[in-house]
C-alpha positions in Angstrom: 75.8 91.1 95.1 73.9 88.1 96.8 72.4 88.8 100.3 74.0 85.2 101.5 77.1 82.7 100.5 77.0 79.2 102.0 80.6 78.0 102.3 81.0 74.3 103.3 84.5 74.2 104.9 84.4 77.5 106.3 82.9 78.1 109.9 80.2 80.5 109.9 81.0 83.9 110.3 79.3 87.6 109.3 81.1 89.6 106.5 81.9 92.9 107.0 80.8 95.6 107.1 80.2 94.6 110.2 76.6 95.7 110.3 76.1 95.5 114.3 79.6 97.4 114.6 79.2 100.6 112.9 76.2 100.6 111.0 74.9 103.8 112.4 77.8 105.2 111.5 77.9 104.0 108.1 74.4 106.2 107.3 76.1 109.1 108.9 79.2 108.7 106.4 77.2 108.3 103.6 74.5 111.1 103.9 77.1 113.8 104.2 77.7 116.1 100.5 80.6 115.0 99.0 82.0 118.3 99.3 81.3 118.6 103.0 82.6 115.0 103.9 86.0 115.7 101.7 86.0 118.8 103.4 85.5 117.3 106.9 87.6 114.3 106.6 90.4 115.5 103.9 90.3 119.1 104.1 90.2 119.3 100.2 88.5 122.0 99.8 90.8 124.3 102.7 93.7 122.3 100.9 92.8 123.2 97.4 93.2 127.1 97.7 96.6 126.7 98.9 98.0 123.7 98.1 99.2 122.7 94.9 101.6 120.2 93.3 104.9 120.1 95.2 107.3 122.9 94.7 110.7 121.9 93.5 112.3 123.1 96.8 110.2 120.8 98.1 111.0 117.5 96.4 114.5 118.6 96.8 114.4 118.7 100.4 112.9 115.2 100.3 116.2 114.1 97.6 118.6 115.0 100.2 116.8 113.5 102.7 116.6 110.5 100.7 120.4 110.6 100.2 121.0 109.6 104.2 120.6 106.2 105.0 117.1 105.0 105.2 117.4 103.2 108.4 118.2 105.9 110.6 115.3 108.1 108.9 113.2 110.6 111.6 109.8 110.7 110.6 109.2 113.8 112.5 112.1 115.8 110.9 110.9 114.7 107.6 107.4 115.7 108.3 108.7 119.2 109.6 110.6 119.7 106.4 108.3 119.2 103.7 105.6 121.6 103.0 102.7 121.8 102.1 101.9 118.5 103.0 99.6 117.0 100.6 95.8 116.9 101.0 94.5 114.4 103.0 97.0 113.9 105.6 96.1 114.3 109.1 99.3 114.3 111.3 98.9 110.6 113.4 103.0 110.2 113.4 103.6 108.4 116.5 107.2 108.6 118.0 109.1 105.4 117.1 110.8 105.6 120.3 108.2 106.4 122.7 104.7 105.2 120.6 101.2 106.5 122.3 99.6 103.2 124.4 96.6 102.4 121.8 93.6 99.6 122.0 94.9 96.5 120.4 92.8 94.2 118.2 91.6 91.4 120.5 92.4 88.1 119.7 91.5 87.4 116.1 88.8 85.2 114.9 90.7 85.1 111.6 94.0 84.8 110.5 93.3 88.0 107.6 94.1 91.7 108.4 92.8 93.2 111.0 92.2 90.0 112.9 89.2 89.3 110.1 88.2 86.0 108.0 88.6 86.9 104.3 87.2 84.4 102.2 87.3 84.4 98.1 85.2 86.7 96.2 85.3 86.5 92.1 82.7 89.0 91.5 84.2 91.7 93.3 83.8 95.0 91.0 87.1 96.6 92.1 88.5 93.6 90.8 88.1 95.2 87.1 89.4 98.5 88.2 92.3 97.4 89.3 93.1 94.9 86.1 95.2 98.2 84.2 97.4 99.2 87.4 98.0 95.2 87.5 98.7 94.9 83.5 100.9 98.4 84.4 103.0 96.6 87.3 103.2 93.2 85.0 105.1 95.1 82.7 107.3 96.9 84.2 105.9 100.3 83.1 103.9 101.3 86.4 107.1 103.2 87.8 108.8 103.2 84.6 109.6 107.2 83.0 111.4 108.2 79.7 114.4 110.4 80.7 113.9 113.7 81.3 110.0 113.1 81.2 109.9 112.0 84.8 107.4 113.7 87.1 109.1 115.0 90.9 107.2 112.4 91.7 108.6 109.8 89.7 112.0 111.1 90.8 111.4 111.0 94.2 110.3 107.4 94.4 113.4 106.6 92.0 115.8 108.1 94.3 114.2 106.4 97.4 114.9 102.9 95.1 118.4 103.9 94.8 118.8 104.2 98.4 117.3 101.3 99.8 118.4 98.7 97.3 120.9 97.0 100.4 118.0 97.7 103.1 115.5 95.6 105.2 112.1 95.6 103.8 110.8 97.5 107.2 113.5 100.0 106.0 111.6 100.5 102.1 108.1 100.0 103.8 109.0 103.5 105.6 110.7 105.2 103.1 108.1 103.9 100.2 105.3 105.5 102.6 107.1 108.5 103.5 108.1 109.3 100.3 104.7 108.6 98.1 102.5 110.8 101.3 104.5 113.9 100.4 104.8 113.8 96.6 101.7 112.9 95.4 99.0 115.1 96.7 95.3 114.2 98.2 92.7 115.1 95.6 89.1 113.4 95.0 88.1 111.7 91.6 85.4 113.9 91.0 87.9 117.1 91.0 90.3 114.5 89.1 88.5 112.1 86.9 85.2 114.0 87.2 83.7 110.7 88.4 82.6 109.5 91.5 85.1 106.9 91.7 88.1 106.0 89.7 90.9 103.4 90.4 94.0 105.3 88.4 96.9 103.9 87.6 100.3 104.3 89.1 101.0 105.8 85.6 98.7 107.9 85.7 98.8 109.1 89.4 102.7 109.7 89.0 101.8 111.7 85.6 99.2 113.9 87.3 100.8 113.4 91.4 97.7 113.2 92.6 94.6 111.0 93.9 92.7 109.8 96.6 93.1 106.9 99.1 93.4 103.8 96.8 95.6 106.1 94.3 98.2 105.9 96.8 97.8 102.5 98.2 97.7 101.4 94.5 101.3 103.5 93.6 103.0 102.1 96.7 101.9 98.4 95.5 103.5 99.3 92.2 106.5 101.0 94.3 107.2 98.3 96.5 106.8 95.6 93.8 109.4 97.1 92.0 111.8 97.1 95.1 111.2 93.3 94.8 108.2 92.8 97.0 105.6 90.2 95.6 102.2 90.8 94.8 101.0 88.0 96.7 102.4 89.8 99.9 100.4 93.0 99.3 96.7 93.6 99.5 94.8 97.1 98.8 92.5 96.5 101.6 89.0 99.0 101.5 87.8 99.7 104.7 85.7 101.6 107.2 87.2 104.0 109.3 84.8 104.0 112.6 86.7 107.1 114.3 86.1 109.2 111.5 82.8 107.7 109.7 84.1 107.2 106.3 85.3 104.7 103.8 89.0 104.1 102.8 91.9 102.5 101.3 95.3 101.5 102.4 97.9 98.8 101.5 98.5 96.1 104.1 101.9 93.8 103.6 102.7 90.7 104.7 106.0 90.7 106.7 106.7 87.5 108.8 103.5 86.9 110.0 103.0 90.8 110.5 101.0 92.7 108.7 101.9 96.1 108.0 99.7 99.3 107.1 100.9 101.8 104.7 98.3 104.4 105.0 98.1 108.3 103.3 96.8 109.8 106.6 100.2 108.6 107.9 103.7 108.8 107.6 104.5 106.1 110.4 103.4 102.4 109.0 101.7 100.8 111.6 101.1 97.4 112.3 97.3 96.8 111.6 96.6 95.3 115.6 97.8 99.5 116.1 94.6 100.4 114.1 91.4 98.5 115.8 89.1 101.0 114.3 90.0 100.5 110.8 86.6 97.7 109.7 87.9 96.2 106.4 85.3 95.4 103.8 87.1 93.8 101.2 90.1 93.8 99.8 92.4 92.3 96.5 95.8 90.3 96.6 97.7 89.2 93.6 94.6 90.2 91.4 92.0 88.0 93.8 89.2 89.8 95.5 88.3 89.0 99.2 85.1 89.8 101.4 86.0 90.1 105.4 84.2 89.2 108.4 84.0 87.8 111.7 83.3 84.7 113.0 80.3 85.0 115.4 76.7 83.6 114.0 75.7 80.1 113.0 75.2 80.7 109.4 77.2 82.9 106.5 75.4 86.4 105.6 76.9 88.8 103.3 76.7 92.2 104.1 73.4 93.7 102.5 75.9 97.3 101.3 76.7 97.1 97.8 80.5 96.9 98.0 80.3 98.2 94.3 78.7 101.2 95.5 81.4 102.2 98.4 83.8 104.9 97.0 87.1 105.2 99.3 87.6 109.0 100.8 83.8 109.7 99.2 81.4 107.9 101.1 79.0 105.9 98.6 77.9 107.0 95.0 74.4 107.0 95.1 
C-alpha cells in the first residue's frame, strides 16, 4: 500500500491507525506470541481445555429463551444461563436500565464510525476475502441448511428469525448478537484454518460453529441480511482496540443516523460513541473497502502499517 493518497475534494486528514494515538501500543500488540496474546486477550488456550462446541442443553436453553418475546429479552439472565460461554468473550454487559457513565467520542471530525473520515479504498486485501461470504449472502445460501443437516447453530439463529420477524430492528440487532456470541465459539485461524488469517464464510463458520472476531461479525452480516437488513447499512469494521493492545473486528449498523456495534466480546450492542477506545482502521460496506482517519494535518498520509498484514484477534502475521 502507498505511503500517501492525495484526494482533491476531501480535506486533509491522517488515516488511521492513528499513528500518534496508539502507536506504542500497536508494537506491544504485535510483538506478543500468538499463543500468549490469544491467551491474554481471548483466553483460548484456558478456554480450549474445557470448552467445546455447545452442548445441546445448552442451545436448548437458548430455544426457549428465544421462544419469549424478543423485546423484553434480559441480557443478564441470558448470560447467566448459557454455559460455557464461548471463547473470546469477556463479560462487558452493561445494565440496560442503569448503564456504567463511559467517555464519549468527542465531537467527530467525520461523519464515519467512530466519529472517523472513511474515504474509498479499492485495493483493500480484505476486500478479496470477503468476495465468497458476499457470493454466500447474494444467494441466499449463507444461512441456508438442508433439513435435518442444520448445525445447533444454524438452529439457533433460525429460531431467533422466527421470533423477531414482527420486531423493531433494535429488537433483531440484540437477539442476532446475543444469539451468534453463545453458539458459535471463539477459536483462532491457526487452530481452525491452520493459517494466520482466514476470512470464513458464514457457511462455513455455522458448519464448524466456530471462529474468531470477523467470523462472527461476518455471520451476523449474513444473519441480519437475511432478517431484511441491507448490506449497504452494515460494515465489518477492523480495528484497534487501545484498552487491550490488539487488533479486531466487529460489525457496525446503520440505524437512523446511529451507528450500532455488534461485537463478540459483548452481548449488549452498543452504540459506537459508547466505545471511544475502539481506533478503526478500515473497514468494507456493500463489498467497498474504506481507510479511516482523522482530520487534523494539512496534507493526506496513509498510515505506513500494512493493513494486509493486520490479522483481527492475532496481532500481525509477520
Amino acid at each position: 500500500m502507498k505511503r500517501s493518497i492525495k484526494t482533491s475534494n476531501i480535506a486533509a486528514f491522517t488515516l488511521s491507525a492513528f499513528s500518534a494515538a496508539f502507536a506504542p501500543n500497536i508494537s506491544a500488540a504485535s510483538v506478543l506470541p500468538p499463543s500468549q496474546m490469544s491467551g491474554a486477550i481471548y483466553s483460548v488456550d484456558l478456554a480450549a481445555d474445557t470448552a467445546v462446541a455447545l452442548t445441546f442443553g445448552s442451545v436448548a436453553n437458548l430455544l426457549a429463551l428465544a421462544t419469549k418475546s424478543i423485546g423484553t429479552i434480559d441480557v443478564a439472565a441470558l448470560t447467566r444461563s448459557l454455559q460455557p460461554e464461548p471463547a473470546g468473550w469477556v463479560n462487558e454487559s452493561v445494565a440496560p436500565t442503569q448503564p456504567v457513565a463511559r467517555p464519549a467520542i468527542a465531537a467527530p471530525g467525520g461523519s464515519a464510525a467512530f466519529g472517523t473520515v472513511a474515504i474509498p479504498f479499492k485495493r483493500l486485501a480484505a476486500l478479496k476475502k470477503l468476495e465468497p461470504s458476499l457470493s454466500e449472502i447474494a444467494d441466499g445460501t449463507a444461512i441456508d441448511c438442508s433439513a435435518g443437516k442444520c448445525s445447533e447453530a444454524a438452529t439457533a439463529i433460525k429460531v431467533a428469525f422466527s421470533k423477531t420477524l414482527q420486531s423493531s430492528i433494535r429488537d433483531k440487532l440484540n437477539a442476532v448478537n446475543i444469539t451468534i456470541n453463545h453458539t458459535i465459539r471463539y477459536s483462532r485461524d491457526i487452530d481452525t484454518y491452520k493459517v494466520a488469517d482466514y476470512w470464513a464464510t458464514p457457511a462455513e463458520t455455522l458448519s464448524r460453529q466456530q471462529g474468531d472476531c470477523e467470523d462472527f461479525a461476518i455471520l451476523k452480516m449474513a444473519a441480519l441480511h437475511a432478517e431484511g437488513v441491507e448490506l449497504k447499512d452494515m460494515s465489518v469494521i477492523v480495528l484497534f482496540d487501545q484498552k487491550r493492545h490488539f487488533y479486531h473486528a466487529v460489525l457496525s449498523v446503520a440505524v437512523n443516523g446511529n451507528r450500532f456495534i455488534l461485537d463478540n466480546m459483548r452481548d449488549e450492542v452498543l452504540l459506537d460513541t459508547r466505545l471511544p477506545d475502539y481506533v478503526p482502521l478500515y473497514s468494507i460496506a456493500d463489498g467497498k473497502g474504506y481507510l479511516h482517519g482523522t482530520r487534523t494535518g494539512a496534507k493526506q498520509v496513509a498510515s505506513a502499517l500494512p493493513l494486509e498484514k493486520v490479522a483481527p484477534g492475532e496481532g500481525t502475521t509477520f
